[in-house]
Residue frames as a rotation matrix with the C-alpha (Angstrom) as fourth column:
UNK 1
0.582 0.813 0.000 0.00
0.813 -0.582 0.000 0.00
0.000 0.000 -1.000 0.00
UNK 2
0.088 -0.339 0.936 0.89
0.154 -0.924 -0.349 3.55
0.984 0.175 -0.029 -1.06
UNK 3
-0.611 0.079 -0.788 1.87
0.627 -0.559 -0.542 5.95
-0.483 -0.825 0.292 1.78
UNK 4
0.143 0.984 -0.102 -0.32
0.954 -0.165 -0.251 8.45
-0.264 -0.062 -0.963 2.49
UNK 5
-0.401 -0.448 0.799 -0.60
0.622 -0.774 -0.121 12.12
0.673 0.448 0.589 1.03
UNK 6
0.443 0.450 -0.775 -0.91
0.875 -0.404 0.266 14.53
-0.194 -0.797 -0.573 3.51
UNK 7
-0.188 -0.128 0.974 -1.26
0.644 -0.765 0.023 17.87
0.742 0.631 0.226 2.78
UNK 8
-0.357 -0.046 -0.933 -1.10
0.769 -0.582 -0.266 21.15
-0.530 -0.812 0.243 5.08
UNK 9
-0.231 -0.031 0.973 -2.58
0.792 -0.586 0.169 24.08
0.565 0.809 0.160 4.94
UNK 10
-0.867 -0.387 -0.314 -2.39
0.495 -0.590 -0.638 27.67
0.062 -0.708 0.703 6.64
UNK 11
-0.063 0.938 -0.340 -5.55
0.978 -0.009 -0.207 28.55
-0.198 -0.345 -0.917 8.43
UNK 12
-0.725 -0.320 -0.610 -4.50
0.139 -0.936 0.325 32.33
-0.674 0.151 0.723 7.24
UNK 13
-0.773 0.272 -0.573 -6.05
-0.625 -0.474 0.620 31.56
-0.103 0.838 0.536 4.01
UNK 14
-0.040 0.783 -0.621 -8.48
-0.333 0.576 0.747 28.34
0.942 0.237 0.237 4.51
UNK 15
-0.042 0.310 0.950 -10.81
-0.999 -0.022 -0.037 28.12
0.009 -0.951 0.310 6.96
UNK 16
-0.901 -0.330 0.281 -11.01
-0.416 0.841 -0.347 24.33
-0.122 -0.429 -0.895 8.82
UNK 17
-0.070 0.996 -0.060 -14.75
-0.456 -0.085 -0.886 24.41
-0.887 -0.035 0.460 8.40
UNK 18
0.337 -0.126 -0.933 -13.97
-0.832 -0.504 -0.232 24.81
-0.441 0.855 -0.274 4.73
UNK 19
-0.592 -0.787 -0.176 -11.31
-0.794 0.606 -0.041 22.38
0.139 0.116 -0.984 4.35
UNK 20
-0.612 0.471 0.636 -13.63
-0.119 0.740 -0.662 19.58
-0.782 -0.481 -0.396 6.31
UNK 21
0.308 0.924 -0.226 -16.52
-0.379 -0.099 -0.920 20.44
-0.872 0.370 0.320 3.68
UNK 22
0.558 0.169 -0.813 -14.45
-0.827 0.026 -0.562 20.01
-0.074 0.985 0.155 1.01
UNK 23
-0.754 -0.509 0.415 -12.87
-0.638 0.717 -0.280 16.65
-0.155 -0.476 -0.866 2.24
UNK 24
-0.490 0.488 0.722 -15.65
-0.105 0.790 -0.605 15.42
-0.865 -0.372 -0.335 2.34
UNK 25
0.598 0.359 -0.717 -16.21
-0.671 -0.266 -0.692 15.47
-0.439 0.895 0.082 -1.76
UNK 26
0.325 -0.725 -0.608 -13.48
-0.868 0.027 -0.496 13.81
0.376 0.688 -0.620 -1.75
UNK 27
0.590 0.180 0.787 -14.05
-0.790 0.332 0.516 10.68
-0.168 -0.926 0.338 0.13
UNK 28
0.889 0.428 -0.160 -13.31
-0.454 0.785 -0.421 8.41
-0.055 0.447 0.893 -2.07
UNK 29
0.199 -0.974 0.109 -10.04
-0.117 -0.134 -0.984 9.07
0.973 0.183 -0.141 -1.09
UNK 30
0.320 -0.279 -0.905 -10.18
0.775 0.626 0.081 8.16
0.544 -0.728 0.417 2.26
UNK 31
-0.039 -0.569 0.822 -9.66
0.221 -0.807 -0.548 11.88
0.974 0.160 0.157 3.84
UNK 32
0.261 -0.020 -0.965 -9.12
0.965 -0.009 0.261 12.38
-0.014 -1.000 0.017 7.64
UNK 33
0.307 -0.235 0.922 -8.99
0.312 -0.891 -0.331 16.04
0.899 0.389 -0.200 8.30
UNK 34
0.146 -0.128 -0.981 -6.85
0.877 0.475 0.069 17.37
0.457 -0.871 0.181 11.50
UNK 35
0.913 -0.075 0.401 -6.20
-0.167 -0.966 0.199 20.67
0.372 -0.248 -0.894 13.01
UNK 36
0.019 -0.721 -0.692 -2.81
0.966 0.193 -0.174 21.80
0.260 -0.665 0.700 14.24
UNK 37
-0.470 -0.415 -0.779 -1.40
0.578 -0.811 0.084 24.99
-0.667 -0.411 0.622 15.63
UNK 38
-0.246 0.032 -0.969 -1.76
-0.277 -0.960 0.038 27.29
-0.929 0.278 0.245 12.71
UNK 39
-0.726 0.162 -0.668 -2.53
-0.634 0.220 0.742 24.57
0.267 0.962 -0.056 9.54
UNK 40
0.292 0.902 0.319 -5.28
-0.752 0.422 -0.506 22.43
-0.591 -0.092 0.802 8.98
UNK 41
-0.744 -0.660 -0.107 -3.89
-0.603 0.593 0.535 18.88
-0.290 0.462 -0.838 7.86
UNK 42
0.849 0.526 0.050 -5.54
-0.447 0.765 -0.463 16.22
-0.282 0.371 0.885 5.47
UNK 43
-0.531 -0.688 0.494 -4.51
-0.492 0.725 0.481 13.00
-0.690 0.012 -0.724 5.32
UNK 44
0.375 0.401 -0.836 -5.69
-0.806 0.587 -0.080 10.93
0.459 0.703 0.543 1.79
UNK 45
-0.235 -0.601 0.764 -4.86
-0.692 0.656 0.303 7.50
-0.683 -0.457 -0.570 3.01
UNK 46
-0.215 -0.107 0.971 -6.31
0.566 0.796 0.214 5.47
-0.796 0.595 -0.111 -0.66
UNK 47
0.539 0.017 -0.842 -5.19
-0.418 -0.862 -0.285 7.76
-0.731 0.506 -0.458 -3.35
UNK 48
0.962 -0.109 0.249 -4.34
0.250 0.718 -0.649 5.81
-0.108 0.687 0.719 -6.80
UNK 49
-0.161 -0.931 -0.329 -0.52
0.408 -0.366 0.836 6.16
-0.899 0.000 0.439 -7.63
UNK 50
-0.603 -0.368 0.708 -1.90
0.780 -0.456 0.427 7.92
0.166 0.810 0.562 -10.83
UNK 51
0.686 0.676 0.270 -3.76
0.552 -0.725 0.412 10.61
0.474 -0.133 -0.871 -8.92
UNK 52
0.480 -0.372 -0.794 -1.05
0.875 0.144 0.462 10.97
-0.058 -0.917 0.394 -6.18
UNK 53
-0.735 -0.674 -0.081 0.64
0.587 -0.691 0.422 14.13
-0.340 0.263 0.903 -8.21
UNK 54
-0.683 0.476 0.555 -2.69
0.142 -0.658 0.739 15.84
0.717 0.584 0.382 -9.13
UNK 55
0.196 0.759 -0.621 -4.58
0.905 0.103 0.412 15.28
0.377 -0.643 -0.667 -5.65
UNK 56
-0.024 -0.168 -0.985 -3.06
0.894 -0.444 0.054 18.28
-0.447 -0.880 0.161 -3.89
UNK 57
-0.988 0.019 -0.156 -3.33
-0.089 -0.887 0.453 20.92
-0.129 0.462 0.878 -6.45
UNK 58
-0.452 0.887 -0.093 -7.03
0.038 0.123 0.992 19.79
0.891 0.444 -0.090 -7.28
UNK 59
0.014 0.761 -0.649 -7.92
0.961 0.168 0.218 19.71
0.275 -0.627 -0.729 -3.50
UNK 60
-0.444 -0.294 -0.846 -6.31
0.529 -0.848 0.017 23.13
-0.723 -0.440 0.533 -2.51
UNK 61
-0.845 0.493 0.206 -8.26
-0.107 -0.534 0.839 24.58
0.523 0.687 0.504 -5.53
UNK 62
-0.097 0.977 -0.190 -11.13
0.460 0.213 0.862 23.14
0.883 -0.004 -0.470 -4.16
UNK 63
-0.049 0.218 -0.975 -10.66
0.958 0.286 0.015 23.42
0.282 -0.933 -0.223 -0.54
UNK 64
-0.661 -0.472 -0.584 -9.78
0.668 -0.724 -0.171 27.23
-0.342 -0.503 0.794 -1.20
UNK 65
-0.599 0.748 0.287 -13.10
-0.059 -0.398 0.915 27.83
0.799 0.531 0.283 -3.70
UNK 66
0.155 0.584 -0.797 -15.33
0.682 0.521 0.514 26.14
0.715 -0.623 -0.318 -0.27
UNK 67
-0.420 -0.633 -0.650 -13.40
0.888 -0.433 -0.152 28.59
-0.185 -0.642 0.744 1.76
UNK 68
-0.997 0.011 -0.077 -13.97
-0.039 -0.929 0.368 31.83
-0.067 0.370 0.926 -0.27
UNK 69
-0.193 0.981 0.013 -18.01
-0.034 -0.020 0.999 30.80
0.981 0.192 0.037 -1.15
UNK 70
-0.125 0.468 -0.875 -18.14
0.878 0.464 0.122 30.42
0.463 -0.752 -0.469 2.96
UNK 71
-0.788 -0.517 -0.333 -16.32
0.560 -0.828 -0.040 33.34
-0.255 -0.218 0.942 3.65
UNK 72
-0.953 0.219 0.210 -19.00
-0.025 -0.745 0.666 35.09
0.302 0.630 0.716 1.55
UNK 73
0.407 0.906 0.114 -22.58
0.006 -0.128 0.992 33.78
0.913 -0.403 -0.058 3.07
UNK 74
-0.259 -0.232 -0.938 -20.76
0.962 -0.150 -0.228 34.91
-0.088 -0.961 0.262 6.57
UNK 75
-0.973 -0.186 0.133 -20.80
0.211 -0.956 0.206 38.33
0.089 0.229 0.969 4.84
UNK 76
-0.783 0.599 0.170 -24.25
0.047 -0.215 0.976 38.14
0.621 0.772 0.140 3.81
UNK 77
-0.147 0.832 -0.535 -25.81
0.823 0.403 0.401 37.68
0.549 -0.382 -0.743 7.17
């Protein structure tokens, strides 16, 4: 079995909420989603070895569109 891809990201720019939502589009990958200090880690733990180099640019797109569309209905209330 592959190792896992775990990916980090800085709660500066994506919210954990955010991140979690959009994890969870992506189950099929097996996504566990943790908090640390200042990043918000996912772990992919069954992630084909021909996805394994396009998962982390395709989630951080995503995980930062989920972010920005949340960000916005906060404004709106």
């Amino acid at each position: 079995m592959a190792e896992p891809v775990v990916l980090r990201y800085h709660r500066s720019l994506y919210a954990t909420a955010s991140v979690t939502r959009a994890a969870e589009r992506f189950a099929a990958f097996g996504p566990a989603v943790v908090e640390a200090e200042a990043d918000v880690l996912v772990t992919f733990a069954d992630v084909p070895d021909r996805l394994r180099e396009r998962l982390p640019d395709e989630f951080a797109n995503h995980a930062l569109f989920q972010t920005i569309v949340d960000a916005r209905a906060e404004g709106a209330k």
